[in-house]
C-alpha positions as a Markdown table, in Angstrom:
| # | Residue | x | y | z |
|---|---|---|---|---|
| 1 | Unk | -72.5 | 69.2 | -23.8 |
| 2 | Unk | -71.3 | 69.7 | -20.1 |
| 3 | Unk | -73.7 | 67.3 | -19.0 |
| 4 | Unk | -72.8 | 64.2 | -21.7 |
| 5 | Unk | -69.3 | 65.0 | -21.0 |
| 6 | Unk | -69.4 | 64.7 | -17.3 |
| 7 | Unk | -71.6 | 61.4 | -17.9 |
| 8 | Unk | -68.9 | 60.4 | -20.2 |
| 9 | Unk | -66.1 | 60.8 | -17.3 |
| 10 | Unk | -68.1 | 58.9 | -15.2 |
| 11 | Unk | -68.7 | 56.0 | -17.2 |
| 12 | Unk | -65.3 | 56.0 | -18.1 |
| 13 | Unk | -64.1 | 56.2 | -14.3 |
| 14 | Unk | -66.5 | 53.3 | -13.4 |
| 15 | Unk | -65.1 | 51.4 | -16.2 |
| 16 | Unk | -61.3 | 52.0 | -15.5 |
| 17 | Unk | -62.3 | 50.9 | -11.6 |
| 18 | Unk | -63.8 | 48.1 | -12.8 |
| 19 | Unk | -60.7 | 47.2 | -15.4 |
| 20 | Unk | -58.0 | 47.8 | -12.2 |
| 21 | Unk | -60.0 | 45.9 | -10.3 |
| 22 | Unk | -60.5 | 42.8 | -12.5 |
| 23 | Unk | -56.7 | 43.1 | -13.3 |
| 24 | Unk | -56.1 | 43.0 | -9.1 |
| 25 | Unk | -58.3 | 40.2 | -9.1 |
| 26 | Unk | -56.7 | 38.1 | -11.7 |
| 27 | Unk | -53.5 | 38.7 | -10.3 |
| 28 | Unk | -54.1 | 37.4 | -7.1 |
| 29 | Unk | -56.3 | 34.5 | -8.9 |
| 30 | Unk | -52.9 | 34.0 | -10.9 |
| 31 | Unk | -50.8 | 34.0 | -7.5 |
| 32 | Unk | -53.3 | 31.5 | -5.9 |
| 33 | Unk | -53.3 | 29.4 | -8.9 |
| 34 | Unk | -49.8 | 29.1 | -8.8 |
| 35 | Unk | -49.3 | 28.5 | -5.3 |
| 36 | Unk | -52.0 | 25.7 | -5.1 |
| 37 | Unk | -50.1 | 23.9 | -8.4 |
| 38 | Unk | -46.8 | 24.6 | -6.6 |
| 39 | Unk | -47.7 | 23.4 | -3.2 |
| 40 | Unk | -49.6 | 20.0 | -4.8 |
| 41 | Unk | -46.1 | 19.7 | -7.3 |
| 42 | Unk | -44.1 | 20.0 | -4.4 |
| 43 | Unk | -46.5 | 17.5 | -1.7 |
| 44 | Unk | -46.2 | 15.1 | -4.8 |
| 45 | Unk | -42.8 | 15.3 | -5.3 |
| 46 | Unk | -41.6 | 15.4 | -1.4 |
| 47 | Unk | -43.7 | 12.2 | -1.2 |
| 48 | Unk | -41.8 | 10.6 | -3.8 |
| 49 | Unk | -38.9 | 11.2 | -2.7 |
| 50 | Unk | -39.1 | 9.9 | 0.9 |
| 51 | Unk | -40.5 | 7.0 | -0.2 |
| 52 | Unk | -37.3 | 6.6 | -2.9 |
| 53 | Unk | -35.4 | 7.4 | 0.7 |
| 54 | Unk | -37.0 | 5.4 | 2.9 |
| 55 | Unk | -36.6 | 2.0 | -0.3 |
| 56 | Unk | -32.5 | 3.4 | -0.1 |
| 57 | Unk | -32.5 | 3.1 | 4.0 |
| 58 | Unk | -34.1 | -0.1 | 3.4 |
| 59 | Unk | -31.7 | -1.8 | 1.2 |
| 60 | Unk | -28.5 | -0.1 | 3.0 |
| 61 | Unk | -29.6 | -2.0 | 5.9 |
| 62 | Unk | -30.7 | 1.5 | 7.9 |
| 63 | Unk | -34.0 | 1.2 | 10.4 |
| 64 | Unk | -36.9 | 2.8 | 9.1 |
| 65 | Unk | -37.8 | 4.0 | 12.2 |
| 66 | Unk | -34.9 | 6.5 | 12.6 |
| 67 | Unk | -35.7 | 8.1 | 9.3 |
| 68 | Unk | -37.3 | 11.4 | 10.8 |
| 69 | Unk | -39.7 | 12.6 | 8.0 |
| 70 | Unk | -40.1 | 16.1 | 9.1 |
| 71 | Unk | -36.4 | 16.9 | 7.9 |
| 72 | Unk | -35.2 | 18.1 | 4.9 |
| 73 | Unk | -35.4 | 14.5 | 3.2 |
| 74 | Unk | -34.2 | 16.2 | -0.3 |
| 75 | Unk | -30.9 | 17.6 | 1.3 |
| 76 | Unk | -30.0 | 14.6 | 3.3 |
| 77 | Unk | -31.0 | 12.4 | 0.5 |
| 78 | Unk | -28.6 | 14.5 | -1.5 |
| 79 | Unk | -25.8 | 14.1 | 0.9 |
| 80 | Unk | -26.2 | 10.6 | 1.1 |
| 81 | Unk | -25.9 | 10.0 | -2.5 |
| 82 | Unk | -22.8 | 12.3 | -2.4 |
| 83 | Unk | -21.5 | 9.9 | 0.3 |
| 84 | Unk | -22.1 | 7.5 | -1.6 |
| 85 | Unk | -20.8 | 8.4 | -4.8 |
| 86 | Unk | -17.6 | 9.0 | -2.9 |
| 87 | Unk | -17.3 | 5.8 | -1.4 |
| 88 | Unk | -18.0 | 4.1 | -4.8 |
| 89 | Unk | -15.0 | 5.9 | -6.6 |
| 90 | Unk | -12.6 | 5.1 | -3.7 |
| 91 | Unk | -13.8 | 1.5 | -3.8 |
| 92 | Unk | -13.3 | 1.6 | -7.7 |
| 93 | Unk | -10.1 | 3.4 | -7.4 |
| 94 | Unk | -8.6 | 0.2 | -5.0 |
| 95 | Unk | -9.9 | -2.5 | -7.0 |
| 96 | Unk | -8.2 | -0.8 | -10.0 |
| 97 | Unk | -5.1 | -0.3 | -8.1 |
| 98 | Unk | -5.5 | -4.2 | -6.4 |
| 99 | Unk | -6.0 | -5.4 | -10.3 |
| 100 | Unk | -3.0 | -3.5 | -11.0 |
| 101 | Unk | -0.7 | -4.5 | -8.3 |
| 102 | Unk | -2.0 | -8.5 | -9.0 |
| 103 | Unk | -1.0 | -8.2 | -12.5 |
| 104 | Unk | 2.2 | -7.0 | -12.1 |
| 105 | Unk | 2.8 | -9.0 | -8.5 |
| 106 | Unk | 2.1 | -12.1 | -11.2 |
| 107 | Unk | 4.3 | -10.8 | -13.9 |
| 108 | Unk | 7.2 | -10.4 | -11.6 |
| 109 | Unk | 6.9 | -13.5 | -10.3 |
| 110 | Unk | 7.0 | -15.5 | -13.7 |
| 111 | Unk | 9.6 | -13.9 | -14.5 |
| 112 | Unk | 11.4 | -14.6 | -11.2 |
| 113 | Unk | 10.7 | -18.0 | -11.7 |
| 114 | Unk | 11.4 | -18.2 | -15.6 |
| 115 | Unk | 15.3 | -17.5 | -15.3 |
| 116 | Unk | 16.1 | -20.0 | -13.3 |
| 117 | Unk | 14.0 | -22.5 | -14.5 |
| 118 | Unk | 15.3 | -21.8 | -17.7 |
| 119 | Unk | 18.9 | -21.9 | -16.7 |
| 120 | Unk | 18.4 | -25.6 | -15.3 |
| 121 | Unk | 17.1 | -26.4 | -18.1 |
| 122 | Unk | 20.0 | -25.5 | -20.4 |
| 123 | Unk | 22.4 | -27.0 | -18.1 |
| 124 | Unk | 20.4 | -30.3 | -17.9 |
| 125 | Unk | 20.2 | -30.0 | -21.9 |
| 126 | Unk | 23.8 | -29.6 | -22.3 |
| 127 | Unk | 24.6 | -32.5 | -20.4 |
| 128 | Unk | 22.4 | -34.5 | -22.5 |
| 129 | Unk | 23.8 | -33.7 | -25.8 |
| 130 | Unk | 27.7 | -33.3 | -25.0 |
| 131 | Unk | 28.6 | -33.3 | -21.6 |
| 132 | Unk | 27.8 | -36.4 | -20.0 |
| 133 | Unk | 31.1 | -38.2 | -20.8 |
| 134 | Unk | 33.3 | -35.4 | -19.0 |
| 135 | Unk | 33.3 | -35.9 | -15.3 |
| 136 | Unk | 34.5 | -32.2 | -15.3 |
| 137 | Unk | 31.8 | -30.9 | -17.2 |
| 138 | Unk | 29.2 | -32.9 | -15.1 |
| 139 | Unk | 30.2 | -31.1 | -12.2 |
| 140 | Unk | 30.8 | -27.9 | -13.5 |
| 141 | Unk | 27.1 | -27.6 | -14.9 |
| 142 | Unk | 25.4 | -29.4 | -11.8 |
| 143 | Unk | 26.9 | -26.8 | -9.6 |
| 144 | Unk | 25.1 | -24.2 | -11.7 |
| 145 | Unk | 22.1 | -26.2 | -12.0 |
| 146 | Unk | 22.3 | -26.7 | -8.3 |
| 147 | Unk | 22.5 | -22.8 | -7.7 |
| 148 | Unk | 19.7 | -21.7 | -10.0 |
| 149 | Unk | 17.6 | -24.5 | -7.9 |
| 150 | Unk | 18.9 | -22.9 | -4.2 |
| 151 | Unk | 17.6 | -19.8 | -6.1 |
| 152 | Unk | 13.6 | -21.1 | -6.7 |
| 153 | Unk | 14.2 | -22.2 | -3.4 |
| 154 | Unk | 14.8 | -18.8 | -1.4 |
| 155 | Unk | 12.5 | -17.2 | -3.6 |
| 156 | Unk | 9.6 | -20.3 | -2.5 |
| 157 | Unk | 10.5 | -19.5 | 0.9 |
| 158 | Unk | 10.2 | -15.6 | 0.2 |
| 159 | Unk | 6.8 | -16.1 | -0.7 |
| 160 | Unk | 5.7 | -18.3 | 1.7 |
| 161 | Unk | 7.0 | -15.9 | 4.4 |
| 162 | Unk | 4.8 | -13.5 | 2.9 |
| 163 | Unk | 1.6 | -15.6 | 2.9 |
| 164 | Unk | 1.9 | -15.9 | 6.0 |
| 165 | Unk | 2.7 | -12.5 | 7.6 |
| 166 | Unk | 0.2 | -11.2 | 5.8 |
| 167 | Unk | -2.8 | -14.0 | 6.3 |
| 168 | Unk | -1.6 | -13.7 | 9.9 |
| 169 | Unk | -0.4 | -17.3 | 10.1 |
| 170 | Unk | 3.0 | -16.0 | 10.9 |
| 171 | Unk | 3.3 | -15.7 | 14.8 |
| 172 | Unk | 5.7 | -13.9 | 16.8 |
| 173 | Unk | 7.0 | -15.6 | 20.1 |
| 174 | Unk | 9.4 | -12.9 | 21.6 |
| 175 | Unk | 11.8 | -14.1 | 24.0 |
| 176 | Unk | 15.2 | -12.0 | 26.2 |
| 177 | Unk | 17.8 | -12.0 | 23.5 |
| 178 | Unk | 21.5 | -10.9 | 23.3 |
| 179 | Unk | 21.0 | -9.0 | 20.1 |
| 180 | Unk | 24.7 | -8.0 | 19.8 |
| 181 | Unk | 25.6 | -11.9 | 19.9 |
| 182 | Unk | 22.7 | -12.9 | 17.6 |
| 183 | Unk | 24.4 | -10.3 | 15.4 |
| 184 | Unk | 27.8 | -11.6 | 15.6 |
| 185 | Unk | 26.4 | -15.0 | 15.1 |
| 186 | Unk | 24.9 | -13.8 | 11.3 |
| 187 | Unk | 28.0 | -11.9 | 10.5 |
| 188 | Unk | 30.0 | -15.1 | 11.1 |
| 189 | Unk | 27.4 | -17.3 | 8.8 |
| 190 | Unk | 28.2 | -14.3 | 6.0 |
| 191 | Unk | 31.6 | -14.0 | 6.6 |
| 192 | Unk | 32.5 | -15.9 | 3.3 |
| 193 | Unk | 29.8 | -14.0 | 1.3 |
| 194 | Unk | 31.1 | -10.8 | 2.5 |
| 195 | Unk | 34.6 | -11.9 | 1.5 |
| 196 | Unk | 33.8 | -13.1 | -2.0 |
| 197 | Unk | 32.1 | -9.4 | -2.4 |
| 198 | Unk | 35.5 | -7.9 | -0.9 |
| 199 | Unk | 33.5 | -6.4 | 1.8 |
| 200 | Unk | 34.3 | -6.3 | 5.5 |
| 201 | Unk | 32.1 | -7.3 | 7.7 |
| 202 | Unk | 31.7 | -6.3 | 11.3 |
| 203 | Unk | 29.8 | -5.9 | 14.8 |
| 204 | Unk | 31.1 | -2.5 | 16.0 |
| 205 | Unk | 29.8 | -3.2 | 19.6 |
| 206 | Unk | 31.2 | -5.7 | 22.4 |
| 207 | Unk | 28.7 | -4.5 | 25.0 |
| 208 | Unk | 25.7 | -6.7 | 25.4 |
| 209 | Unk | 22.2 | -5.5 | 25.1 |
| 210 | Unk | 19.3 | -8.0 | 25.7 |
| 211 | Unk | 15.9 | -6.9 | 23.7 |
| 212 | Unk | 12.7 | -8.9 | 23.7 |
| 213 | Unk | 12.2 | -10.4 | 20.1 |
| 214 | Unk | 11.7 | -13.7 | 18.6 |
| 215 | Unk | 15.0 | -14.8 | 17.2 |
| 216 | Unk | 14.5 | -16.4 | 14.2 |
| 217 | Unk | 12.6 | -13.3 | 13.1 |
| 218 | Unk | 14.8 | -10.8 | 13.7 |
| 219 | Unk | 17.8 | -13.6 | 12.4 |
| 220 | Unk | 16.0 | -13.4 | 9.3 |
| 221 | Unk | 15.5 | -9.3 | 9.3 |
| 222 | Unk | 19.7 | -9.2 | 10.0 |
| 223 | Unk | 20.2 | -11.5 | 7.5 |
| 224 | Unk | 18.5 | -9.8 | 4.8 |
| 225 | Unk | 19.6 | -6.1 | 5.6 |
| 226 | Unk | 23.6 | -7.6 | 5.5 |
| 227 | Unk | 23.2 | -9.6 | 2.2 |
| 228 | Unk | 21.6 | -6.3 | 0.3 |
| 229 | Unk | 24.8 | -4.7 | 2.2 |
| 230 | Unk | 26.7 | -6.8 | 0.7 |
| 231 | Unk | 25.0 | -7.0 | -2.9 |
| 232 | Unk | 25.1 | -3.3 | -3.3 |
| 233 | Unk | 28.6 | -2.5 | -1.5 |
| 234 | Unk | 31.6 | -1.5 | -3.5 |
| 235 | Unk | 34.9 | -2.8 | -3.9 |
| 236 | Unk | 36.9 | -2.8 | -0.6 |
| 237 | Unk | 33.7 | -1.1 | 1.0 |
| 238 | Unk | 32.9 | -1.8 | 4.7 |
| 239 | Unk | 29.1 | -2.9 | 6.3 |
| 240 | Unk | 28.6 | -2.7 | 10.2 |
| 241 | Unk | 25.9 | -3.3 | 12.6 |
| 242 | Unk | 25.9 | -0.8 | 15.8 |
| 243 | Unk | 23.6 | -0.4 | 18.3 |
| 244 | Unk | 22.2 | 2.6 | 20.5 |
| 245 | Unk | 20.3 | 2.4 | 24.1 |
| 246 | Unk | 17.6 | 4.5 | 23.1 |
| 247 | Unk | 16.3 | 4.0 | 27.4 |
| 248 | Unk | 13.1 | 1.3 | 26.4 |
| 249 | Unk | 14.5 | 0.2 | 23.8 |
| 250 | Unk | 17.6 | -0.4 | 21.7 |
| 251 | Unk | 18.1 | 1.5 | 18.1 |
| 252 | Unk | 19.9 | -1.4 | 15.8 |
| 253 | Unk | 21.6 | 0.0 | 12.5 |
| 254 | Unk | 23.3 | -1.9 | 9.6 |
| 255 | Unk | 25.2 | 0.7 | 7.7 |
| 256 | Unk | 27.6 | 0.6 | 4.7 |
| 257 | Unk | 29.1 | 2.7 | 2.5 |
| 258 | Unk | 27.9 | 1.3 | -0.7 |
| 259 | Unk | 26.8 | 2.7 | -3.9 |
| 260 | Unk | 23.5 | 4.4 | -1.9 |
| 261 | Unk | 19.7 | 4.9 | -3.0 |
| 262 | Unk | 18.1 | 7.1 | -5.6 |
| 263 | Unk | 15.8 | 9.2 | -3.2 |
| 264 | Unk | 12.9 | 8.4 | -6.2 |
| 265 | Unk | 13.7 | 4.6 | -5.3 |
| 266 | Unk | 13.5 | 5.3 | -1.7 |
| 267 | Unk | 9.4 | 5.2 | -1.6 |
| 268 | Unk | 9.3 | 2.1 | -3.2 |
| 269 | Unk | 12.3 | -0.2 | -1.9 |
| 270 | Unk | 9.5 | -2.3 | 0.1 |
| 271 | Unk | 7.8 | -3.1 | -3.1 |
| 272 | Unk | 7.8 | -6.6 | -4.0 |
| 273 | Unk | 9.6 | -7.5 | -6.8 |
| 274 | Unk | 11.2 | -3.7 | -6.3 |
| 275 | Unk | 14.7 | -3.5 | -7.2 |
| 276 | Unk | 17.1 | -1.0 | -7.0 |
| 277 | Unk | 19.7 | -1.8 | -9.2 |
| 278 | Unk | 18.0 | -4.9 | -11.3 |
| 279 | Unk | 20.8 | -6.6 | -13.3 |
| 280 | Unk | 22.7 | -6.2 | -10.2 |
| 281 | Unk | 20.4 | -7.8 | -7.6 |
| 282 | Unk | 19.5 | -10.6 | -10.2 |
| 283 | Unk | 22.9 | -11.6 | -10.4 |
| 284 | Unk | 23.6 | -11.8 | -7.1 |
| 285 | Unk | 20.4 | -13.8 | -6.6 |
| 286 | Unk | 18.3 | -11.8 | -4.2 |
| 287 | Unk | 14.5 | -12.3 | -4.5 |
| 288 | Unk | 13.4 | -9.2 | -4.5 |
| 289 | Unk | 11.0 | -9.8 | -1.6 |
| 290 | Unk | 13.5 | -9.8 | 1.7 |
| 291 | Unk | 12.7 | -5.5 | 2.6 |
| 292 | Unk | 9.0 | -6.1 | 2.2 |
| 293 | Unk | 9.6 | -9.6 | 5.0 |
| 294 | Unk | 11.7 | -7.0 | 6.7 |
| 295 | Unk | 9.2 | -4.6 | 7.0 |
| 296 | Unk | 6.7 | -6.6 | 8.2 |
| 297 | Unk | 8.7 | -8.7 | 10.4 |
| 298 | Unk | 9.5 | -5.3 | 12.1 |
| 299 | Unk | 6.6 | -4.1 | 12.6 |
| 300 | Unk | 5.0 | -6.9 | 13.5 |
| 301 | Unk | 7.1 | -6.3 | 16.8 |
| 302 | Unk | 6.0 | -2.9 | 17.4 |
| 303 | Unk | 8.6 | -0.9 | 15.7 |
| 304 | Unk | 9.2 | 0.9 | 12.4 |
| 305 | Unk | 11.7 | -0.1 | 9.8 |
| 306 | Unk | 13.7 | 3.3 | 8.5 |
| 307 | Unk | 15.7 | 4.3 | 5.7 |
| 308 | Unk | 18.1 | 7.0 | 5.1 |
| 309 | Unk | 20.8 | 7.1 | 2.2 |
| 310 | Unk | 23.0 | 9.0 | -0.3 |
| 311 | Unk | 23.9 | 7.9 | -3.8 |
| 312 | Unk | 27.7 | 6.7 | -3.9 |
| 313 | Unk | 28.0 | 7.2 | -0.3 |
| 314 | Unk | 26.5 | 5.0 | 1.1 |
| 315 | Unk | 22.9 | 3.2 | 3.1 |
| 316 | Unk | 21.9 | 2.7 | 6.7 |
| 317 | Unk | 18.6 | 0.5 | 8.1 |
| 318 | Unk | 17.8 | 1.0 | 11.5 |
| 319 | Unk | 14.3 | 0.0 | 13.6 |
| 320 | Unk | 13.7 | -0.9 | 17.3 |
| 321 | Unk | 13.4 | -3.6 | 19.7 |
| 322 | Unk | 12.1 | -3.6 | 23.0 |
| 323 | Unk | 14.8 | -3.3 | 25.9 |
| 324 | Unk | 14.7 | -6.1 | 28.8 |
């Protein structure tokens, strides 16, 4: 029995070798399998992919040539796609916001042109029906007719001062100007509007300081600051143009101590069509283009148009010219 059992152990050892070592050798087999499918998944793959990169280079107008195919084409091809993605929601995100601003740039302007067109309209009816026999009432309705039409006409010219400025038509041609007598000059041309409003109206400074601007630009930049003075100032209240010597150039304010600016308003008072106070701007006739002119008027002379104001107490304008 010794003998058979021994032979037994034997056997049994050679078999267990021979059942580790086929185990070992399927594993590896396995491994080697594996990496062969791998490596041929991934060769087939990779070269899939640079050519899907090199037909994207293509059509983005990139040279083939300075595709290096060595790199990591799957992470670059990745970041590019991320790049792209990103521009493509920006992009969507201003043609939304473009559509949006068109649509309500176009309802603001029907409207601005409905009320007064309407308003003609019913004067030139009434007329018809009742009022041409009356010499008084002739008058009286013409000279509203004739308002409502000065009214299309400012807000034409609003617009076309827009087009312009902003299709570059709109040239500047600076020039030495005595900015405290241009001023003076505007503030004697508004000297009845500021009365009617029962506001005073006044150039705080006698000195003279010569800046280099084109004067019909910065006529019509004065201009519009003083009439919005004047639209939104209070009973009795008081607008002023000053100026500073600021060394280059000169600082020009128009202040007032009107019925001031919601800080909410504030970022959108260059808005077209933006108005502070609507009922109140409306009736006093205002576009509701002249701070977005202003704006770019003043800027398109190098400086910056700013804003500071406190509700009931009052609103001050100030930008930069150049100093001669």
């Amino acid at each position: 029995m010794g003998a058979l059992a021994t032979v037994v152990v034997l056997w049994l050892s050679e078999a267990f070798e021979l059942w580790a070592v086929a185990i070992v050798v399927g594993f590896i087999l396995e491994e080697i399998s594996y990496f062969v499918i791998y490596s041929a998944v991934e060769k087939f793959i990779d070269h899939r992919i640079k050519v899907l990169y090199k037909t994207i280079s293509k059509i983005k107008g990139g040279d083939e040539q300075s595709i290096n195919m060595d790199e990591d084409v799957v992470e670059t091809a990745n970041q590019d796609v991320m790049e792209w993605a990103e521009d493509q929601i920006k992009e969507i995100t201003l043609l939304r916001e473009t559509d949006s601003f068109r649509k309500d740039f176009i309802g603001n302007l029907a409207h601005e042109l409905k009320t007064p067109l309407f308003n003609i309209q019913g004067f030139i009816l009434t007329l018809l029906e009742v009022g041409l026999d009356d010499p008084e009432i002739n008058r009286k309705f013409l000279s509203k007719a004739e308002k409502n039409i000065d009214r299309m006409t400012g807000l034409l010219e609003d617009l076309d001062s827009i087009s312009k400025i902003e299709s570059g038509v709109m040239t500047i041609d600076p020039e030495p100007v005595n900015i405290v007598e241009l001023s003076n000059d505007i503030v004697d041309n508004l000297e009845r509007k500021a009365k009617d409003a029962n506001v005073n109206l006044k150039v705080r400074d006698t000195e003279d300081f010569t800046v280099l601007c084109d004067p019909q630009k910065i006529e019509q930049v004065l201009s519009n600051l003083l009439v919005n003075s004047i639209n939104y100032g209070k009973d009795g209240g008081k607008t002023w143009v000053r100026f500073y010597d600021m060394g280059e150039n000169i600082l020009v304010e128009v202040a007032d101590d009107g019925i001031g600016i919601q800080e909410e308003d504030l970022l959108r008072i260059y808005e077209r069509f933006y108005r502070v106070d609507k009922s109140r701007s409306r009736h006093a006739g205002g576009s509701g283009l002249g701070l977005a002119i202003v704006k770019h008027i003043v800027e398109a002379h190098g400086g910056n148009l700013h804003v500071r104001s406190t509700l009931d107490e009052g609103t001050t304008f100030s930008f930069t010219l150049k100093k001669v």
